[in-house]
C-alpha positions in Angstrom: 0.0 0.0 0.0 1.0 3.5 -0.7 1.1 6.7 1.3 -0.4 9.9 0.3 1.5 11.7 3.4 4.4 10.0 4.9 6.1 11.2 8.1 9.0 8.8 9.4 10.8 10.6 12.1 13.3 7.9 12.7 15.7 9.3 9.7 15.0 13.4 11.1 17.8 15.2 12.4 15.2 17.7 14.0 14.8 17.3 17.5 11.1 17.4 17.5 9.8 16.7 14.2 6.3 18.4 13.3 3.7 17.7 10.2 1.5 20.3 9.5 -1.5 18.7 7.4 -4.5 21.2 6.5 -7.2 21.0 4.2 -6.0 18.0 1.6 -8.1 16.2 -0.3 -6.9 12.5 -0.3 -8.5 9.8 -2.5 -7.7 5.9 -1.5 -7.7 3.9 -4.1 -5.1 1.0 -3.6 -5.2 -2.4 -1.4 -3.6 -1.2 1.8 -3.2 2.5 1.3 -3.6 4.9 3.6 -4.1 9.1 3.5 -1.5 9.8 6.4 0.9 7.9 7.8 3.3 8.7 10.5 6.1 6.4 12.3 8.3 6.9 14.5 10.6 4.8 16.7 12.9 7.0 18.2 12.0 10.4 18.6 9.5 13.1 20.1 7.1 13.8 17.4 4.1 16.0 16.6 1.5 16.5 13.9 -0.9 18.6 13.8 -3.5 18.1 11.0 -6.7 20.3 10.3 -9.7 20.4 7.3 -8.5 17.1 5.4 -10.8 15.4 3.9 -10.0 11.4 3.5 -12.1 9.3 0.9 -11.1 5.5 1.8 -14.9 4.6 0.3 -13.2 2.4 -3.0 -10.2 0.5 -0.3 -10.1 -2.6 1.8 -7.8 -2.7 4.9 -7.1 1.1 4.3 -6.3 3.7 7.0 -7.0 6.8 6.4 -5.1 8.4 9.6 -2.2 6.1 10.7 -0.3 7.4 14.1 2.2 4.6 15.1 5.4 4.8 17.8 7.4 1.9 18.6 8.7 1.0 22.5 11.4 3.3 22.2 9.8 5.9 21.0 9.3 9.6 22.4 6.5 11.6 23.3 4.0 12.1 20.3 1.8 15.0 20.2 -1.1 14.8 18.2 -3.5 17.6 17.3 -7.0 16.1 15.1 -9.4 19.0 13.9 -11.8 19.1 11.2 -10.9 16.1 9.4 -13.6 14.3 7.6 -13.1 10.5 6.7 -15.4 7.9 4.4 -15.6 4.2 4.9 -17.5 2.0 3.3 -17.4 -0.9 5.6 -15.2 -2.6 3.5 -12.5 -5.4 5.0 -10.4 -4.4 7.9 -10.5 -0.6 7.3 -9.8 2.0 9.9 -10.5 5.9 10.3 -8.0 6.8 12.4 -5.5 4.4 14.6 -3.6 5.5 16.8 -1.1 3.3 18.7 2.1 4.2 20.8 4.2 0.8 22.6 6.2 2.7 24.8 3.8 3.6 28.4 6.2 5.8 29.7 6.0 8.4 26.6 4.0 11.3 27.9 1.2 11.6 24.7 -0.9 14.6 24.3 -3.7 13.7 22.0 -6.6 16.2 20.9 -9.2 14.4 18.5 -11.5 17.2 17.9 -14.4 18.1 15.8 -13.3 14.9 13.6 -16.2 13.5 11.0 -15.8 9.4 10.5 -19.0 8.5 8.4 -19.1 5.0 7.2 -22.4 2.6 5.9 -23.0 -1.2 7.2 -19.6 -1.8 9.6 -17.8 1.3 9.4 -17.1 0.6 12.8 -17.0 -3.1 13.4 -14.4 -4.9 15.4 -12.5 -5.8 11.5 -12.9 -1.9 10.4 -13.1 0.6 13.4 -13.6 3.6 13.1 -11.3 4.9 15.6 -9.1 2.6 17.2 -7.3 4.1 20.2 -5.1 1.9 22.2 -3.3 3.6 26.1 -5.2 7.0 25.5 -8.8 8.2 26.7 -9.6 10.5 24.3 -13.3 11.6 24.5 -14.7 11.2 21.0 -18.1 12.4 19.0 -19.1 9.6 16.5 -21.2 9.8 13.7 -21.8 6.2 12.4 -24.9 4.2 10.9 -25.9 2.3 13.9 -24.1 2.2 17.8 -22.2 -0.4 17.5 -22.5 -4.0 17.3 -21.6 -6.8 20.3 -18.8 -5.9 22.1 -16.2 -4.7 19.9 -15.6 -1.9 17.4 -17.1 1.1 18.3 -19.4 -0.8 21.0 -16.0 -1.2 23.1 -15.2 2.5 22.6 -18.7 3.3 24.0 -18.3 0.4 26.9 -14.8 2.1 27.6 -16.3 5.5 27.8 -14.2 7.2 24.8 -17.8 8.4 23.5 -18.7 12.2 24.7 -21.3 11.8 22.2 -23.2 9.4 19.0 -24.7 10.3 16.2 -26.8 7.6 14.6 -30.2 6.6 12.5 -30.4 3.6 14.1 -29.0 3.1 17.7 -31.3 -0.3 19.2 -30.7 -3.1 17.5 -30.8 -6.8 18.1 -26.9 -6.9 19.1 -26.6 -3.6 20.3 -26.4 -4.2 24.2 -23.9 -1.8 25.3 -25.5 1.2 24.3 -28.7 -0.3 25.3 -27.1 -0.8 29.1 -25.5 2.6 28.8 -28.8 4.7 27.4 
């Protein structure tokens, strides 16, 4: 899979490396590909990205907002505005992932404001929607349904990530966490 944005801070000789993303329009076409990607196994990081508007609607296992630091890594600091992603519940997609190995790094991680609209299982446990693992950021959702079982988005509302859901069709037949919560 290809990039359309790649950030790898592990060959930067900047002490603090910082992507500025605003207002791109990125298309996913490809198997695999993904609208911004940023690594880092070494260093502090931070990225702030604002306005972009990622189409993943024609990918499998695509996603569209990649934030990844390894067990050595630094701090990352991550600023999420505005950005507006489509899913189409295809295989093993993802919104935005973020994922940092090292518990000692101090993270500071806004998700703001950020759009994730998706039909069917846009946020199933094999294509979440926002997958967020060692941070509690509080998150506004706009999805089809409120999540299914106990994965996928259902875990993000069962882990209390969800400040707030927007959905046409909340209650269904799996839909037990929301149903215990609401």
């Amino acid at each position: 899979g290809q990039c359309a944005i790649y950030f790898d801070t592990d060959s930067s000789t900047i002490a603090t490396p910082h992507l500025i993303a605003s207002n791109n329009v990125i298309v996913i076409t490809e198997f695999g590909g993904s609208g911004v990607c940023v690594n880092s196994y070494a260093a502090n990081f931070q990225a702030d990205l604002f306005g972009n508007h990622i189409d993943a609607r024609r990918a499998m296992q695509t996603s569209a907002l990649a934030f990844g630091a390894g067990s050595n890594a630094g701090a990352m600091s991550l600023r999420l505005h505005r950005n507006r992603v489509l899913l189409d519940g295809g295989i093993g997609g993802a919104g935005i992932v973020i994922v940092h190995n090292n518990p000692a790094a101090q993270d500071t991680i806004e998700v703001v404001n950020n759009v994730i609209a998706g039909a069917g299982g846009a946020a199933d446990s094999e294509n979440a929607a926002i997958t967020i693992k060692e941070h509690n950021a509080q998150l506004t959702v706009v999805n089809n349904n409120a999540g299914n079982g106990d994965s996928g988005l259902a875990a993000l509302l069962k882990a209390g990530r969800v400040r707030k859901i927007i959905c046409s069709f909340p209650r269904q037949t799996d839909s037990w966490v929301f149903d215990e919560l609401y």
